[in-house]
ChimeraX commands (.cxc) that place a marker at each C-alpha (Angstrom):
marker #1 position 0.00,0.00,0.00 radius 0.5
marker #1 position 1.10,3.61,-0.81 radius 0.5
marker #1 position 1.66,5.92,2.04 radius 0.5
marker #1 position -0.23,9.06,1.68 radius 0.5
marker #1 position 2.77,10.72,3.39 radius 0.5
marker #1 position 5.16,10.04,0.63 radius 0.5
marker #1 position 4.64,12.99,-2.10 radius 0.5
marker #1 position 5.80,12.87,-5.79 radius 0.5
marker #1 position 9.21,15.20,-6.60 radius 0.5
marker #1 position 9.75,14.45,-9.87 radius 0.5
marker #1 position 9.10,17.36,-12.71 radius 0.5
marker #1 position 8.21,20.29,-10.32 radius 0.5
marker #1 position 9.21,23.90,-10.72 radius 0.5
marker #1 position 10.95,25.14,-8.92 radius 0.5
marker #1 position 12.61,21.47,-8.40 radius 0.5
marker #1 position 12.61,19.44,-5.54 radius 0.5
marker #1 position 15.21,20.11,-2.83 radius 0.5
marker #1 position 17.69,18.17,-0.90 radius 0.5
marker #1 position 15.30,18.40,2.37 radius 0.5
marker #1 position 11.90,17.50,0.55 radius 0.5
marker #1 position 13.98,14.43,-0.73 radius 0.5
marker #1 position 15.06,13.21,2.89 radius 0.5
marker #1 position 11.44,14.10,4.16 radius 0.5
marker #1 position 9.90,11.43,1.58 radius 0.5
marker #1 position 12.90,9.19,2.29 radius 0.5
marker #1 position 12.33,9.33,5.99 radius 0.5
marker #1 position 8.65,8.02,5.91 radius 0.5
marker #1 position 9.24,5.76,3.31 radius 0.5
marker #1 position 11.81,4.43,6.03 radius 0.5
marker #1 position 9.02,4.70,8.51 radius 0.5
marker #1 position 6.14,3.15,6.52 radius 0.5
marker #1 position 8.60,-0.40,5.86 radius 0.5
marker #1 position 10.15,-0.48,9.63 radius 0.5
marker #1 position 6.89,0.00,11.22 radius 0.5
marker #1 position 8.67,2.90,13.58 radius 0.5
marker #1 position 7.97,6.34,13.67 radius 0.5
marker #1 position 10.32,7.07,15.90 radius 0.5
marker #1 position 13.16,4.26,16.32 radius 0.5
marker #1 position 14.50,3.07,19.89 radius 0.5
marker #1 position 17.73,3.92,20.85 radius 0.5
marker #1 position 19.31,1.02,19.54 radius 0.5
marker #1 position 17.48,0.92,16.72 radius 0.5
marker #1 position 18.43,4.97,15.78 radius 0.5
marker #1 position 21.66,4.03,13.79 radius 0.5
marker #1 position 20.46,1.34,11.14 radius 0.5
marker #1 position 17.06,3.54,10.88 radius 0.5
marker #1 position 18.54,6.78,10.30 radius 0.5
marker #1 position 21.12,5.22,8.25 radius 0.5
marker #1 position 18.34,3.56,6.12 radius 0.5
marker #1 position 17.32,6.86,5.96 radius 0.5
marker #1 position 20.17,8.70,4.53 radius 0.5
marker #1 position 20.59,5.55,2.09 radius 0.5
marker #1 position 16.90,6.12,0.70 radius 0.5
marker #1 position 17.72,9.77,0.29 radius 0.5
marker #1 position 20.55,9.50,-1.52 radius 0.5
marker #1 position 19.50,7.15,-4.25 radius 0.5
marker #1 position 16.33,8.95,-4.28 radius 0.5
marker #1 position 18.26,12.58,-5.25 radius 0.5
marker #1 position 19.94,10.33,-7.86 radius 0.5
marker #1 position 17.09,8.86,-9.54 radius 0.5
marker #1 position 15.33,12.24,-9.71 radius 0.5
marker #1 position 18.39,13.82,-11.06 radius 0.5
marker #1 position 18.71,11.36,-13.91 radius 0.5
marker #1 position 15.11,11.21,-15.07 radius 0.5
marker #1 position 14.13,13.14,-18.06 radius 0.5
marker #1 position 10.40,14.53,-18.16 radius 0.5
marker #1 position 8.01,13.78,-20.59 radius 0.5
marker #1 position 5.55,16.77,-19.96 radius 0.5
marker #1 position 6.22,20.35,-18.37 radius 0.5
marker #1 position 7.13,20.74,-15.16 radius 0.5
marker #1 position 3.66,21.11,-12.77 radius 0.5
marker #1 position 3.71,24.07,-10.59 radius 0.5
marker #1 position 3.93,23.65,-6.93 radius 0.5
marker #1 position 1.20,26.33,-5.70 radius 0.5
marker #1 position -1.23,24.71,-8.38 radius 0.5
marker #1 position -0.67,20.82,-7.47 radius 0.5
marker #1 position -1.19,21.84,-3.20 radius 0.5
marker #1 position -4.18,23.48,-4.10 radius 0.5
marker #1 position -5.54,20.82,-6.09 radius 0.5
marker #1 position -4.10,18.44,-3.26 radius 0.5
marker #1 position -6.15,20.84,-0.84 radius 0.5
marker #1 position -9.60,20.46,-2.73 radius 0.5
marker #1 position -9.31,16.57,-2.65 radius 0.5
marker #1 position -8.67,16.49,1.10 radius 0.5
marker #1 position -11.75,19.19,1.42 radius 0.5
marker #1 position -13.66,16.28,-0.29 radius 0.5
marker #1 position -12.51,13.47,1.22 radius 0.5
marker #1 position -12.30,14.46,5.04 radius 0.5
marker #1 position -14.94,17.60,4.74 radius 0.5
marker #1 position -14.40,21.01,6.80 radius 0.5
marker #1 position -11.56,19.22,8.92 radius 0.5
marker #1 position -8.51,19.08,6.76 radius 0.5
marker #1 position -5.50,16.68,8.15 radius 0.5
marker #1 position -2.43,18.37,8.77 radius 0.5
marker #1 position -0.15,16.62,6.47 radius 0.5
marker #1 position -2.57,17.14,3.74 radius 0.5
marker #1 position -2.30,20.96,4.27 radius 0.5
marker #1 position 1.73,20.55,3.68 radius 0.5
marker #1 position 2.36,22.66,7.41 radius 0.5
marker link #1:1,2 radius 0.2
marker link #1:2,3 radius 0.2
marker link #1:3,4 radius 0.2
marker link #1:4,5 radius 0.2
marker link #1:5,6 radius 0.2
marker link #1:6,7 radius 0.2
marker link #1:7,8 radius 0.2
marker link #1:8,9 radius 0.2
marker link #1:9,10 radius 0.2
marker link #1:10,11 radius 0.2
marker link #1:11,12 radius 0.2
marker link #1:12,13 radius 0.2
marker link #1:13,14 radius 0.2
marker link #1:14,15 radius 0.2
marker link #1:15,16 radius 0.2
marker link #1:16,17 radius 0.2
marker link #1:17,18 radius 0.2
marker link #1:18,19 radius 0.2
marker link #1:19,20 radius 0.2
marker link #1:20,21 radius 0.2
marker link #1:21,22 radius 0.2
marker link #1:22,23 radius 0.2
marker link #1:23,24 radius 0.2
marker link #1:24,25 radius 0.2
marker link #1:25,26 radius 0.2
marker link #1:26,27 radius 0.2
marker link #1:27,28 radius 0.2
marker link #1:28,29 radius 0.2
marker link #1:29,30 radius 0.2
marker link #1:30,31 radius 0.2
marker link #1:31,32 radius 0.2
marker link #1:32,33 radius 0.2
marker link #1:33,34 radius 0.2
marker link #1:34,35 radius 0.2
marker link #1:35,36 radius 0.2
marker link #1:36,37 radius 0.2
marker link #1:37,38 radius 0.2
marker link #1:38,39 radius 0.2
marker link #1:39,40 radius 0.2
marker link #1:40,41 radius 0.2
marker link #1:41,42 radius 0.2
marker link #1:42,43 radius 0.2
marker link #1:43,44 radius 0.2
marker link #1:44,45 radius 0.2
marker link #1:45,46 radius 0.2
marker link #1:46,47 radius 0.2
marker link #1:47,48 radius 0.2
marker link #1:48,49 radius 0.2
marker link #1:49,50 radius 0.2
marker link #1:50,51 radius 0.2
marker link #1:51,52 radius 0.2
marker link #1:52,53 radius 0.2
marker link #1:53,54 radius 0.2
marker link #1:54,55 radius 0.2
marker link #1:55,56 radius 0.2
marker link #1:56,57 radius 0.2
marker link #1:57,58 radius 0.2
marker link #1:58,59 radius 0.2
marker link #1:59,60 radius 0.2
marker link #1:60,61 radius 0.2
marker link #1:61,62 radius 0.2
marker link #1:62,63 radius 0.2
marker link #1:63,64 radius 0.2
marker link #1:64,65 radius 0.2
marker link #1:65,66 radius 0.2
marker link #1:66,67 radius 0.2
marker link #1:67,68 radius 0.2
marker link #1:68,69 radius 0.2
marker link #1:69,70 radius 0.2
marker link #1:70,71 radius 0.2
marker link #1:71,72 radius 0.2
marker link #1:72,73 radius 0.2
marker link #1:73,74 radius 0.2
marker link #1:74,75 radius 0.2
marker link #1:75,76 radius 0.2
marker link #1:76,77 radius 0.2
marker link #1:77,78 radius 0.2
marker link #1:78,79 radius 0.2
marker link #1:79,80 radius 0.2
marker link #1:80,81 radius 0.2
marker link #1:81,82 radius 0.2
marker link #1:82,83 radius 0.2
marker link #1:83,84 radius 0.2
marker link #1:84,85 radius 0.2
marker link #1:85,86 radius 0.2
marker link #1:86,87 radius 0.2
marker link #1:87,88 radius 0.2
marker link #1:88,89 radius 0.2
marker link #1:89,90 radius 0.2
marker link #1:90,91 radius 0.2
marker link #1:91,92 radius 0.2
marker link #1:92,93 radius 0.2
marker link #1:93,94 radius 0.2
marker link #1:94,95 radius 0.2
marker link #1:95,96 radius 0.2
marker link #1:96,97 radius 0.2
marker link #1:97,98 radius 0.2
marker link #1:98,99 radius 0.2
view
């Protein structure tokens, strides 16, 4: 299953930046460990994972070439807006506002 969490980066103007990259990356780490925040001894191999996931994500983006023009970021978070509007009503969740 997809997480919700986990937005797309790939052909956005202006582009994606090293810190929305490591965001995705760290609940993508999250989502398959089953941790949102790791134990102690469980902080190195999950922040590790994290950094990992980061890394080869900044790579794949950086080597893709787009197919259509790049979607604007304003546009696609209010369209993002007006689907959480209709799916959860007057009370919007706070990840879906992008706070």
């Amino acid at each position: 299953m997809m997480c919700r969490n986990i937005k797309m980066l790939h052909n956005f103007e202006p582009p994606v930046t090293e810190a929305e990259i490591r965001a995705g990356a760290l609940q993508f780490v999250r989502k398959i460990s089953g941790f949102n925040k790791p134990s102690k001894v469980n902080e190195k191999p999950f922040f590790a994972a994290v950094d990992e996931v980061a890394r080869i994500s900044g790579t794949l983006l950086a080597s893709l070439e787009p197919t259509a023009s790049p979607k604007n970021r304003q546009q696609e978070a209010a369209k993002a807006k007006v689907r959480a509007l209709r799916r959860f009503g007057r009370q919007v969740p706070s990840e879906d506002r992008g706070d």
